[in-house]
PyMOL Python script that loads the backbone (N, CA, C, O; Angstrom):
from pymol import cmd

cmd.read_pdbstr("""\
ATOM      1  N   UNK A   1     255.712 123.457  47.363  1.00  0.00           N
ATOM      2  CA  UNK A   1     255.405 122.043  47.295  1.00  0.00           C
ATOM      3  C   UNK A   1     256.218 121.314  48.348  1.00  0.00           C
ATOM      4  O   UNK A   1     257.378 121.572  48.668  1.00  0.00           O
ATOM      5  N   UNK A   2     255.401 120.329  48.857  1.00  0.00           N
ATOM      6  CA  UNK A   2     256.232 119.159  49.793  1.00  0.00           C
ATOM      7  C   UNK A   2     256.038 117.937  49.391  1.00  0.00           C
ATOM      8  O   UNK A   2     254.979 117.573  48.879  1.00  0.00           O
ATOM      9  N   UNK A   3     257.306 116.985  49.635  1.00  0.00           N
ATOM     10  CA  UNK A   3     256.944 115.743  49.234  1.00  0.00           C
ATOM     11  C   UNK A   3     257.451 114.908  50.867  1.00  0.00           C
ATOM     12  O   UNK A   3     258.267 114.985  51.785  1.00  0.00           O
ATOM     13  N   UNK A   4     256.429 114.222  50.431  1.00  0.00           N
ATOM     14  CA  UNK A   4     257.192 112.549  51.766  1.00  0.00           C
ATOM     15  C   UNK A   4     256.634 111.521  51.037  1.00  0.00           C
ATOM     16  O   UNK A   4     255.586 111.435  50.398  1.00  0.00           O
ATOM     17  N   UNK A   5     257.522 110.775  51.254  1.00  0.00           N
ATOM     18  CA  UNK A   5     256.967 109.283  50.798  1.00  0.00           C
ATOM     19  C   UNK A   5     257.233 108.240  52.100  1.00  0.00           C
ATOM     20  O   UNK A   5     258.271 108.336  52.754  1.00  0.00           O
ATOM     21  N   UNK A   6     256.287 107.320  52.390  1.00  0.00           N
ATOM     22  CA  UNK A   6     255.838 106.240  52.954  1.00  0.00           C
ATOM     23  C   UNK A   6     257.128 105.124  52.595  1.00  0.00           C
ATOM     24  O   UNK A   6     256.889 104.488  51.568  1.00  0.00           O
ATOM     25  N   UNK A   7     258.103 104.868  53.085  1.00  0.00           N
ATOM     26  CA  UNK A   7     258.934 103.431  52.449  1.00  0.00           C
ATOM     27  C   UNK A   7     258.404 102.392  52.815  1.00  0.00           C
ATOM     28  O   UNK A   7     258.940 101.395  52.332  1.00  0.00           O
ATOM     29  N   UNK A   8     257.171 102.113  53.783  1.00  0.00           N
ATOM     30  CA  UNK A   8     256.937 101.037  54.380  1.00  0.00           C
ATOM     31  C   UNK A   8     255.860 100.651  53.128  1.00  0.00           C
ATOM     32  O   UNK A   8     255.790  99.434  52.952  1.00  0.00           O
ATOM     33  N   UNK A   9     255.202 101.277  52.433  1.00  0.00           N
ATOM     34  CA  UNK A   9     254.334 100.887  51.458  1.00  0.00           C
ATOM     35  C   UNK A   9     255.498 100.536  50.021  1.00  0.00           C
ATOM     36  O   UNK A   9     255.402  99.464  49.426  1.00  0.00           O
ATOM     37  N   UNK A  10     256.330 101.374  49.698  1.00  0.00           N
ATOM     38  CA  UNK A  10     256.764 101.404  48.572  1.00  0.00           C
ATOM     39  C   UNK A  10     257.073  99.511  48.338  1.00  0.00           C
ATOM     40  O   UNK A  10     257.145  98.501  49.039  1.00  0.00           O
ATOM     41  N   UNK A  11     257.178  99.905  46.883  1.00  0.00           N
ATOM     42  CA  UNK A  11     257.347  98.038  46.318  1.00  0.00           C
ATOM     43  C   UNK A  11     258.071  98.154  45.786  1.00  0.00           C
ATOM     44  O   UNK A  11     258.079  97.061  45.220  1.00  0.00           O
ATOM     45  N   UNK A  12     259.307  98.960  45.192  1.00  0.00           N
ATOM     46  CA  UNK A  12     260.099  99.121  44.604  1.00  0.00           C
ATOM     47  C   UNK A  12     260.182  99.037  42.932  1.00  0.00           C
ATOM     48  O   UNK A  12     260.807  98.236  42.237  1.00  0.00           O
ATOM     49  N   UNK A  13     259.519  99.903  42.629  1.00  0.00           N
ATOM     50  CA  UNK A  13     259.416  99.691  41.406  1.00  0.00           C
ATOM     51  C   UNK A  13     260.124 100.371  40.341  1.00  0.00           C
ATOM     52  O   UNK A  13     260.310  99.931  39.207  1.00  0.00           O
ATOM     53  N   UNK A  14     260.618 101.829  40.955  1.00  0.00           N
ATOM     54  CA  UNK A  14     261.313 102.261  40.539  1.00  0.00           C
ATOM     55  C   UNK A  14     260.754 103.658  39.626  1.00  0.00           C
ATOM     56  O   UNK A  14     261.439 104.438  38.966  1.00  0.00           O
ATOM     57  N   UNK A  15     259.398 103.659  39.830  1.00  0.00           N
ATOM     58  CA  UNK A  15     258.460 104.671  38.927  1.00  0.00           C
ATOM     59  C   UNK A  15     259.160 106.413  39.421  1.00  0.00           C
ATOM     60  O   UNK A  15     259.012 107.398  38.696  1.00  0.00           O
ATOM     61  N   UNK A  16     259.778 106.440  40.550  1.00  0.00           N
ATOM     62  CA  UNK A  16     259.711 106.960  41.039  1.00  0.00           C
ATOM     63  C   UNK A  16     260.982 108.257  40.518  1.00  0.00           C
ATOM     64  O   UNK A  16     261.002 109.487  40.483  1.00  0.00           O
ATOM     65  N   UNK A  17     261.841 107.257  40.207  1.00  0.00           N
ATOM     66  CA  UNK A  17     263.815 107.788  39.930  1.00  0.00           C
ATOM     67  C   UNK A  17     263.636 107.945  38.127  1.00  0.00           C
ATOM     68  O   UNK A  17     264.288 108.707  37.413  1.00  0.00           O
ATOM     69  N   UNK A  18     262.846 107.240  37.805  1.00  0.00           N
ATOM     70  CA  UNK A  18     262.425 107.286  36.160  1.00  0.00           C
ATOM     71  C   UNK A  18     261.691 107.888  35.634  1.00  0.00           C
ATOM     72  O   UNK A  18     261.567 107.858  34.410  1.00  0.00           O
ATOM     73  N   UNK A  19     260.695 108.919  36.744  1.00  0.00           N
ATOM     74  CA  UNK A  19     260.085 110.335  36.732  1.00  0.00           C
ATOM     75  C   UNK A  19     260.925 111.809  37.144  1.00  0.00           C
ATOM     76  O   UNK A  19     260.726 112.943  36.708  1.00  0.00           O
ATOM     77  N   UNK A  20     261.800 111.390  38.019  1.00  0.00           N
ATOM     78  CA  UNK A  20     262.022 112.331  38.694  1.00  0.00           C
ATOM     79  C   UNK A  20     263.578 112.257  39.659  1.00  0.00           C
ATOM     80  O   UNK A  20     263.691 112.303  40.884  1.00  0.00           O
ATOM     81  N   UNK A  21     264.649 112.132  38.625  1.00  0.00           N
ATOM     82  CA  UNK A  21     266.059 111.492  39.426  1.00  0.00           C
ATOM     83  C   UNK A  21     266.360 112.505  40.288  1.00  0.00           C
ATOM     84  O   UNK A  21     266.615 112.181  41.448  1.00  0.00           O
ATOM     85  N   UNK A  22     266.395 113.876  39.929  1.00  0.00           N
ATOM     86  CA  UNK A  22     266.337 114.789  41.472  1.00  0.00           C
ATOM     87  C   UNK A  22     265.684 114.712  42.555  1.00  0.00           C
ATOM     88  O   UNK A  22     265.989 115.162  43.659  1.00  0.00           O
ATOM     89  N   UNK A  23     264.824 114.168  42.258  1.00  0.00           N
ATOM     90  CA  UNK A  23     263.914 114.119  43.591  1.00  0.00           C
ATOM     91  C   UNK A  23     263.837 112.715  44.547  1.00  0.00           C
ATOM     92  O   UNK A  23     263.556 112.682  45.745  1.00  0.00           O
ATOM     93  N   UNK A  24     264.142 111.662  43.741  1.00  0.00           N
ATOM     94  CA  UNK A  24     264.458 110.535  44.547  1.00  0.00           C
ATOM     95  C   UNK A  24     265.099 109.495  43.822  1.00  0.00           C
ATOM     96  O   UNK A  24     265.246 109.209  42.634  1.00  0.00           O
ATOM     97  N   UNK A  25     265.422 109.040  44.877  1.00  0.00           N
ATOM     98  CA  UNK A  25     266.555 107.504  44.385  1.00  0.00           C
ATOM     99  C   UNK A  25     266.453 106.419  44.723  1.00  0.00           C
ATOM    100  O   UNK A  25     265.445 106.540  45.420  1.00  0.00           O
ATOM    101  N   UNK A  26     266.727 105.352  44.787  1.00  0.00           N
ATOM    102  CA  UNK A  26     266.544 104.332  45.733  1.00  0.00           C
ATOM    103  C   UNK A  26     267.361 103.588  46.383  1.00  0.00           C
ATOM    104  O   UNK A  26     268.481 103.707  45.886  1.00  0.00           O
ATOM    105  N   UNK A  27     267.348 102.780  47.370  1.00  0.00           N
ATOM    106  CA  UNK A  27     268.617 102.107  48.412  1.00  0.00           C
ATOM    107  C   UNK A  27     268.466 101.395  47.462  1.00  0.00           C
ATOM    108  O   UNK A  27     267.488 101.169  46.748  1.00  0.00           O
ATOM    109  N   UNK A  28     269.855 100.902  47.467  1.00  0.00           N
ATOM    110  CA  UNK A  28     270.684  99.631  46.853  1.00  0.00           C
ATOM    111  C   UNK A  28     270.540  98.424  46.944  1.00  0.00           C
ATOM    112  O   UNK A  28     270.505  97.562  46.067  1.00  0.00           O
ATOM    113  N   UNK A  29     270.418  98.331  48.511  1.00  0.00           N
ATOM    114  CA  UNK A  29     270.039  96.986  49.365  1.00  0.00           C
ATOM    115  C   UNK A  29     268.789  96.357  48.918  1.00  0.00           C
ATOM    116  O   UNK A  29     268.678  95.162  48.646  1.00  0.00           O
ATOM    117  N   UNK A  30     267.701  97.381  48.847  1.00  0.00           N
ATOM    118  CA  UNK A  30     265.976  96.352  48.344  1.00  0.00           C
ATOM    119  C   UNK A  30     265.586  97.410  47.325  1.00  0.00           C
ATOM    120  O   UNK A  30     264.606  96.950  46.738  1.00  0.00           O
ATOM    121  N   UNK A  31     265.882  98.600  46.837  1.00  0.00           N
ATOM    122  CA  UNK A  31     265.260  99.116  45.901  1.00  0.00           C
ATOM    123  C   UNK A  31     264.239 100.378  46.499  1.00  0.00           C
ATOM    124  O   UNK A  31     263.988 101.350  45.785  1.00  0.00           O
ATOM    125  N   UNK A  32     263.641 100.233  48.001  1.00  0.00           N
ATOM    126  CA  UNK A  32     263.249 101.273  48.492  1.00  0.00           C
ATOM    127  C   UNK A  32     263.564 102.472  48.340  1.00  0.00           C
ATOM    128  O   UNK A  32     264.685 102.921  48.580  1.00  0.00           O
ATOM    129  N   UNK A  33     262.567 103.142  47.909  1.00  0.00           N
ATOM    130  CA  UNK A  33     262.375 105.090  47.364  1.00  0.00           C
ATOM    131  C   UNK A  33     263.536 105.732  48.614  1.00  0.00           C
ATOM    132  O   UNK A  33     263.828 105.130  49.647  1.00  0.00           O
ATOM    133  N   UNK A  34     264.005 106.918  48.249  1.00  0.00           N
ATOM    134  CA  UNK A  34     264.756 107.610  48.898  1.00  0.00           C
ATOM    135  C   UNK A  34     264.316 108.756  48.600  1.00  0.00           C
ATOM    136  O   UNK A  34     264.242 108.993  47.394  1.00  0.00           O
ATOM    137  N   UNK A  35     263.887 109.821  49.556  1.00  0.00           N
ATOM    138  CA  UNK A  35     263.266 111.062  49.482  1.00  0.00           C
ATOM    139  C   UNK A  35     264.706 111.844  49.537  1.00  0.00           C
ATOM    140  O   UNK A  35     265.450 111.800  50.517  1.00  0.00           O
ATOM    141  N   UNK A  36     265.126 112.949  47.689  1.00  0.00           N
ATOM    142  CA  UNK A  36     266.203 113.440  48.109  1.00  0.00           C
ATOM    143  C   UNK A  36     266.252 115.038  48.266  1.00  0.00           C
ATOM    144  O   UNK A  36     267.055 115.878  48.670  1.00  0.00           O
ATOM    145  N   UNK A  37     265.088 115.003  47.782  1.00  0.00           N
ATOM    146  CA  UNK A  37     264.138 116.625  48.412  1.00  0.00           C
ATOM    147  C   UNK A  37     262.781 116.688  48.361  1.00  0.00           C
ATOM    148  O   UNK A  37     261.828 116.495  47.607  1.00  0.00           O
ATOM    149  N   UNK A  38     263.064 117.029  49.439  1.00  0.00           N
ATOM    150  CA  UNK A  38     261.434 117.627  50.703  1.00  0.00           C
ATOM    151  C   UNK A  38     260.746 118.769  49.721  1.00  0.00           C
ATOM    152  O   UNK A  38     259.538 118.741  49.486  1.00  0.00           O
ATOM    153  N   UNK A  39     261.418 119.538  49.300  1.00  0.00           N
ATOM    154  CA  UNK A  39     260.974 120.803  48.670  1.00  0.00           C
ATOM    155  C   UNK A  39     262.040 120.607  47.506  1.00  0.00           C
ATOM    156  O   UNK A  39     263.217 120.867  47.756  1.00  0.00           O
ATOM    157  N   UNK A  40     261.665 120.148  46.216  1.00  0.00           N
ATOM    158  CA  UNK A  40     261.640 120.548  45.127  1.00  0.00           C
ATOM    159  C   UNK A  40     262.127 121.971  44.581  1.00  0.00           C
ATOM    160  O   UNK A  40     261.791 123.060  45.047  1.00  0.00           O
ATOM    161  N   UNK A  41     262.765 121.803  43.777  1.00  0.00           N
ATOM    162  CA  UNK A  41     263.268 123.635  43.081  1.00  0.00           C
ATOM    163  C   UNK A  41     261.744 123.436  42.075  1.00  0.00           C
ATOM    164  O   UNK A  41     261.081 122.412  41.908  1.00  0.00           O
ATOM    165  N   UNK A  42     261.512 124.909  41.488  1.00  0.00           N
ATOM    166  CA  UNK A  42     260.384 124.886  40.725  1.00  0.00           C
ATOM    167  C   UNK A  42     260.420 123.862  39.691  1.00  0.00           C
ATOM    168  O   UNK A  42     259.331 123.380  39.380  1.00  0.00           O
ATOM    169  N   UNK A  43     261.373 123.473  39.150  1.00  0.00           N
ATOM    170  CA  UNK A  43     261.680 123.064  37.387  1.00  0.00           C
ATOM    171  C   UNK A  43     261.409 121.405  37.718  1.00  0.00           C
ATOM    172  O   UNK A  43     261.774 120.504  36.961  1.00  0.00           O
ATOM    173  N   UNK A  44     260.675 121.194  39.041  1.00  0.00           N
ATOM    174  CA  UNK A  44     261.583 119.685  39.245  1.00  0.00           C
ATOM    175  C   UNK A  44     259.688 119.468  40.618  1.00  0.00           C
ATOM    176  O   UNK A  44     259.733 118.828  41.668  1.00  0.00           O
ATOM    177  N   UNK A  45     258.745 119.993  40.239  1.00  0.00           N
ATOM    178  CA  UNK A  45     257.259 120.178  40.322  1.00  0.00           C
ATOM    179  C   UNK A  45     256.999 119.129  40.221  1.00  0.00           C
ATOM    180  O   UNK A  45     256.786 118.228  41.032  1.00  0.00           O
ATOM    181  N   UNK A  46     257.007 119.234  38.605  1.00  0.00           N
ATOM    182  CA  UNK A  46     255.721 118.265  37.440  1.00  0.00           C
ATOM    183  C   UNK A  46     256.132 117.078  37.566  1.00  0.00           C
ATOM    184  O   UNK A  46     255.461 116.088  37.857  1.00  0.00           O
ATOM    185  N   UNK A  47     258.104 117.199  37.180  1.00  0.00           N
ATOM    186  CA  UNK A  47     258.593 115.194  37.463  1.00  0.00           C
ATOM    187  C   UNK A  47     257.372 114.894  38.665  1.00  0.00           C
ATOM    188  O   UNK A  47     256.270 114.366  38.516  1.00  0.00           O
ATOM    189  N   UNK A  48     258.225 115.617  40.295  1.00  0.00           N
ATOM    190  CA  UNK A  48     257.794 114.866  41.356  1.00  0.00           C
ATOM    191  C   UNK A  48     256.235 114.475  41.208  1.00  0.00           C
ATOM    192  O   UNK A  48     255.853 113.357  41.553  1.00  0.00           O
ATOM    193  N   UNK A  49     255.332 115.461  40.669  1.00  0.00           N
ATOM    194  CA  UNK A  49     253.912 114.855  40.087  1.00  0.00           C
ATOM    195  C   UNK A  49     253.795 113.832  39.889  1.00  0.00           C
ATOM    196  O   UNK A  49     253.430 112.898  40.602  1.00  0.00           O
ATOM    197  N   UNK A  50     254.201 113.915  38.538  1.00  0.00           N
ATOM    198  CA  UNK A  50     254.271 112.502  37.656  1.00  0.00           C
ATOM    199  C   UNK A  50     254.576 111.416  38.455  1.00  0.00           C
ATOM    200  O   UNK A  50     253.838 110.458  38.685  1.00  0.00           O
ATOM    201  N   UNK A  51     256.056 111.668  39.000  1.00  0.00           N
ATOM    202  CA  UNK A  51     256.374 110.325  39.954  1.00  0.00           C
ATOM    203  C   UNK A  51     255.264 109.777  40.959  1.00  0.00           C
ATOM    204  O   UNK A  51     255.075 108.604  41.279  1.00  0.00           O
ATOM    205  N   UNK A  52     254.552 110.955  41.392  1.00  0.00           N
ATOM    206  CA  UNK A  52     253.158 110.076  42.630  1.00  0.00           C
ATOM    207  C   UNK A  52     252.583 109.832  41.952  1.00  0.00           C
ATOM    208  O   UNK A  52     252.403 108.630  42.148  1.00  0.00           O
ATOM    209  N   UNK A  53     251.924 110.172  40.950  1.00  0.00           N
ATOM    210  CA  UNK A  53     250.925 109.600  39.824  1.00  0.00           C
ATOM    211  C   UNK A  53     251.451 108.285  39.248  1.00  0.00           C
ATOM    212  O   UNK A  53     250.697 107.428  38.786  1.00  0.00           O
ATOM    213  N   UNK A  54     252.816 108.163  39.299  1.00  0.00           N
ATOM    214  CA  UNK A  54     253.081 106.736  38.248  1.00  0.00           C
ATOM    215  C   UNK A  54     253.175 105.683  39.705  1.00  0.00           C
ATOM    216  O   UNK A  54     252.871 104.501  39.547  1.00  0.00           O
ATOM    217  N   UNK A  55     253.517 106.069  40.822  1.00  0.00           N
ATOM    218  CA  UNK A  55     253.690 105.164  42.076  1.00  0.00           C
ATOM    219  C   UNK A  55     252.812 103.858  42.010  1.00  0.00           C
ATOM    220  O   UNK A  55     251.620 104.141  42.127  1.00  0.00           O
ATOM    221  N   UNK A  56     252.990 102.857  41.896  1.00  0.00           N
ATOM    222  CA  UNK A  56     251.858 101.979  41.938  1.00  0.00           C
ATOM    223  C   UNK A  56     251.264 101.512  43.649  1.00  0.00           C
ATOM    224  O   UNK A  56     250.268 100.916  44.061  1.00  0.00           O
ATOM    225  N   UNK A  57     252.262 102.037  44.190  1.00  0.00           N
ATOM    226  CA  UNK A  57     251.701 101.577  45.898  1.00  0.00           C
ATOM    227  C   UNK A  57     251.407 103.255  46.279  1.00  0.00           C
ATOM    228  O   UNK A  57     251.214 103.865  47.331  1.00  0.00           O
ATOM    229  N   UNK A  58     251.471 103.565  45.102  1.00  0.00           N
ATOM    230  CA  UNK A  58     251.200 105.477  46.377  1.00  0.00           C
ATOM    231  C   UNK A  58     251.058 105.878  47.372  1.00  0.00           C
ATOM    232  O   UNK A  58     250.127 106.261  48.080  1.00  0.00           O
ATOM    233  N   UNK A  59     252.687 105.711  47.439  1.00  0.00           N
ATOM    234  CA  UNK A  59     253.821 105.330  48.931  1.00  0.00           C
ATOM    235  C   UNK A  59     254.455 107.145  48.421  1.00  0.00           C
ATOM    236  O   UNK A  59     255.561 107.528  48.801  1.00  0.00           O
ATOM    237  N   UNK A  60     253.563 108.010  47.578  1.00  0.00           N
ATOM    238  CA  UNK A  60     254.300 109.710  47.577  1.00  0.00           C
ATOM    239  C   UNK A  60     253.024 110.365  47.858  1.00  0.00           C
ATOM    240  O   UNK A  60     251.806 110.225  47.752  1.00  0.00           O
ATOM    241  N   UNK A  61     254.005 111.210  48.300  1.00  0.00           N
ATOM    242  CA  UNK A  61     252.461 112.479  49.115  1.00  0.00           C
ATOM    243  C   UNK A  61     253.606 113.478  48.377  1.00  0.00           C
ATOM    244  O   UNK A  61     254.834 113.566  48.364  1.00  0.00           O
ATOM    245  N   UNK A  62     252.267 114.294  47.671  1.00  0.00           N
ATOM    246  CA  UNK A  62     252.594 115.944  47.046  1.00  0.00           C
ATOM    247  C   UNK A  62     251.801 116.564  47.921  1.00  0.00           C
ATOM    248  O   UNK A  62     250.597 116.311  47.941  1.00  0.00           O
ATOM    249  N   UNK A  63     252.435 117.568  48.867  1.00  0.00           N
ATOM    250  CA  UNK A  63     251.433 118.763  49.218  1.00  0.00           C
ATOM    251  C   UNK A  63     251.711 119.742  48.426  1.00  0.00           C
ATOM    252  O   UNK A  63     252.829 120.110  48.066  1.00  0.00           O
ATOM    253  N   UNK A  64     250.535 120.238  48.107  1.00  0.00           N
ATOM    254  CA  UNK A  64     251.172 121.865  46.874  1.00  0.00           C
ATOM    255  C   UNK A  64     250.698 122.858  48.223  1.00  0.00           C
ATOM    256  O   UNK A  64     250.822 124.081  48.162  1.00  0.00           O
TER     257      UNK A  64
END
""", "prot")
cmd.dss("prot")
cmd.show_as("cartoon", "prot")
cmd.util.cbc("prot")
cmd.orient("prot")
């Protein structure tokens, strides 16, 4: 699996760290997504899923 996310779309909502805190975080400054792995360990898949699925600007790309 690969992930990237778009920050120029994201809105900060936060769907993202509340699916999936291994996998991303957000800056401090405005709330913008922080990609904190590209490649996911197996156990940590389904969050990053979930997290593009809950994205409301679907500002995450899953490649499987």
């Amino acid at each position: 699996m690969k992930v990237t996310v778009d920050q120029d779309k994201c809105v900060s909502s936060g769907q993202c760290v509340l699916n999936a805190t291994e996998v991303f975080d957000q800056r401090d400054s405005d709330g913008v997504v922080v990609l904190l792995e590209t490649n996911p360990p197996a156990d940590q898949e389904d969050n990053a899923r979930r997290a593009a699925a809950a994205c409301p600007a679907q500002a995450i790309y899953v490649e499987e």
